[in-house]
C-alpha positions in Angstrom: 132.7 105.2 41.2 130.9 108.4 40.5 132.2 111.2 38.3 133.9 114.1 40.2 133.3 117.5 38.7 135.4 120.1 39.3 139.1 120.5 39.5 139.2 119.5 43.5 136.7 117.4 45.5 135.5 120.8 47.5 134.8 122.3 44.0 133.0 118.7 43.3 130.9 119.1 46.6 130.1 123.2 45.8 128.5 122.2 42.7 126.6 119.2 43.9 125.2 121.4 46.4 124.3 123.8 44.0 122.2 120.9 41.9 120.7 119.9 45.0 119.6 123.2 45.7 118.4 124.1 42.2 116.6 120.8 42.5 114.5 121.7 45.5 113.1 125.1 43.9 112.3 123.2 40.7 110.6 120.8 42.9 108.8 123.6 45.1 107.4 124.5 41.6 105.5 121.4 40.8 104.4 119.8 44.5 103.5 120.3 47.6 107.0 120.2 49.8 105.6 117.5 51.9 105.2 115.3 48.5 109.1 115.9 47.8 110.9 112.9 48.7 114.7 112.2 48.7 114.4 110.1 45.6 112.6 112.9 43.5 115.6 115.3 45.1 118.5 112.8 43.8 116.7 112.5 40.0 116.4 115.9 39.5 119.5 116.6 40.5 120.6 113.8 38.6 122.1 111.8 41.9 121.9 108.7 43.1 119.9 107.9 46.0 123.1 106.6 47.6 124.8 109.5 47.0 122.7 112.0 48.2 122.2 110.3 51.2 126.2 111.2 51.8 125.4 115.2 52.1 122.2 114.3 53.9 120.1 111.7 55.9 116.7 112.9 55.6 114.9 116.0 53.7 115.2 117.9 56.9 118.7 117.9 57.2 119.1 118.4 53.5 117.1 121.3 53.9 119.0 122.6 57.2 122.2 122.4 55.1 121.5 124.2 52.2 119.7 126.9 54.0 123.0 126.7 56.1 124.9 127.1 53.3 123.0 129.7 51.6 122.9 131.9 54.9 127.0 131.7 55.6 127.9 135.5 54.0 124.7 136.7 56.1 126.2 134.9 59.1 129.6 136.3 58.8 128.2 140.0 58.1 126.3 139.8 61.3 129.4 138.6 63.2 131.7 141.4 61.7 128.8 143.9 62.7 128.3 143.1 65.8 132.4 143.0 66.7 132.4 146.8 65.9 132.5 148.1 69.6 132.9 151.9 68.2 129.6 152.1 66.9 126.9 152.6 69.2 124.9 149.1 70.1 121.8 151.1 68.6 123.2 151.4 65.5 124.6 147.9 64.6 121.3 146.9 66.0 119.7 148.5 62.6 122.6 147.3 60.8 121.7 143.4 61.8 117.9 143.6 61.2 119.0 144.7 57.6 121.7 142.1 57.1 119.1 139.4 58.1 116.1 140.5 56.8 117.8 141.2 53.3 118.9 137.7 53.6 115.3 136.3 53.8 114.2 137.6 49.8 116.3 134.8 48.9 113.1 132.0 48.2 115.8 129.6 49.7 115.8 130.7 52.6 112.4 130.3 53.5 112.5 126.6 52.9 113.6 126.5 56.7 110.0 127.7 57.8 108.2 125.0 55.4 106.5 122.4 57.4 108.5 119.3 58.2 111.6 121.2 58.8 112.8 120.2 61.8 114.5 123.2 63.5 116.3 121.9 66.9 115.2 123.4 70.3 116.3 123.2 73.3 114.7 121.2 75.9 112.1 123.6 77.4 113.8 125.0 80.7 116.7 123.4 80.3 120.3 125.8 81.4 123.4 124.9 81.3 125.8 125.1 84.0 126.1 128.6 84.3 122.3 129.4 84.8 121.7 129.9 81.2 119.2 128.6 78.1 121.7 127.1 76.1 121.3 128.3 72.4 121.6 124.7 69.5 125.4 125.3 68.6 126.7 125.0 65.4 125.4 123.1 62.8 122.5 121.7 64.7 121.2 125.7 64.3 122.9 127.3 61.3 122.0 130.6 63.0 123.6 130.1 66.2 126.5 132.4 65.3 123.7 135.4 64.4 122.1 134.7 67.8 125.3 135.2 69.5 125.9 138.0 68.0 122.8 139.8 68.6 123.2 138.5 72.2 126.7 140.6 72.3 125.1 143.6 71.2 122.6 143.7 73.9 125.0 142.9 76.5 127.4 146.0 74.8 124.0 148.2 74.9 123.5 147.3 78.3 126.9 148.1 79.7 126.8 151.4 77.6 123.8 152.5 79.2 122.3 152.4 75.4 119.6 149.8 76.2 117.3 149.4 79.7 119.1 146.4 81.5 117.0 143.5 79.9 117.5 141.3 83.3 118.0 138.1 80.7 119.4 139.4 77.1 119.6 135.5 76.2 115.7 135.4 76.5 115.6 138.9 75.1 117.2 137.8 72.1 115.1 134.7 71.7 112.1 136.4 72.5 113.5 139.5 69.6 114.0 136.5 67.4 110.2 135.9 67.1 110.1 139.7 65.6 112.9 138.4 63.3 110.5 135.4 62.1 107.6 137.3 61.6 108.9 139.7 59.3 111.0 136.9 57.4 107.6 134.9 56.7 105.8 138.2 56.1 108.7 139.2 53.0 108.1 135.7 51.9 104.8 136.2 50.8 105.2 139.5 50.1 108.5 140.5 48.8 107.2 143.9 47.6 106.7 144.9 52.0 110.4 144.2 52.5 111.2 148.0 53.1 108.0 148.7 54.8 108.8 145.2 57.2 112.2 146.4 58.0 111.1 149.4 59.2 108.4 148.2 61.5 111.0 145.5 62.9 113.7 148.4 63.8 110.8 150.0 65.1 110.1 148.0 67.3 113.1 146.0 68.8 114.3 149.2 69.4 111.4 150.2 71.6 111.8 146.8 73.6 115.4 147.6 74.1 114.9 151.4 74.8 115.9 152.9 78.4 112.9 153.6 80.6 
């Protein structure tokens, strides 16, 4: 049976997770990501293959859970931003493009854009019952909760005659989210442009969202 560090299992878990992550960026240093497989993961992190295969089924999902994990305070900063009804939409729009971009000089978080990742998407034209896109829930996106809360900020702009009535703000936010992206990719290869790429993405969200 395998040692448990840690005075409780979740304590056990937190710093497996932690190896595993570790692991990756050593990894990242050496070879190509596509090279990595899960048996290099589980020796550097000094697993075994079994047991890694209990946090994760595949290098994608490993990697969906620790950037997951990594971007939880993020997620919950957003969420507590957004609920703040008495400040203008405007406002804890700026507030968000921070939070999220600051999130993204974290090298770990980037390892979601590396190729093989498998982001989930929704079926192309797919809605729901209601008429809608439906956004990937919680954990198949680890950024659902960040979408929705953007989302609620348009829809609060809207209604406070802060933003031009979008028509859509679930595409509005998906298309926004393509700004987001952009300017997460561009402050991984450059972290020095982070103030200079938060500017430009206020800049301009807040032109897309602007009354007429």
């Amino acid at each position: 049976m395998p040692r448990i560090r840690g005075v409780t299992i979740e304590e056990h878990h937190e710093l497996v997770w932690a190896d595993l992550a570790e692991a990756i960026r050593q990894l990242l240093l050496e070879r190509d990501y596509e090279s990595i497989t899960m048996g290099h993961i589980a020796a550097r992190a000094g697993l075994a293959r079994n047991t890694l295969y209990n946090y994760a089924t595949d290098k994608s999902a490993l990697i969906l859970a620790l950037t997951e994990r990594r971007g939880r305070p993020t997620v919950e900063r957003v969420t507590a931003i957004a609920a703040r009804s008495e400040v203008p939409a405007a406002q804890r729009m700026l507030e968000i493009i921070q939070e999220v971009l600051e999130a993204f000089t974290d090298p770990a978080m980037h390892l979601m854009f590396r190729p093989g990742t498998r982001m989930p998407a929704t079926e192309a034209g797919a809605r729901d019952e209601t008429g809608r896109r439906p956004v990937p829930k919680a954990p198949d996106n680890p950024f659902h909760a960040i979408v929705v809360a953007v989302e609620h900020v348009v829809r609060d702009g809207v209604a406070h005659g802060e933003f031009r009535d979008v028509g859509d703000p679930q595409l509005t936010v998906e298309l926004l989210s393509g700004v987001m992206r952009a300017g997460a990719e561009r402050i991984g290869r450059d972290p020095d442009a982070f103030a200079a790429t938060v500017q430009a993405a206020r800049e301009m969200i807040l032109a897309s969202l602007a009354t007429r």
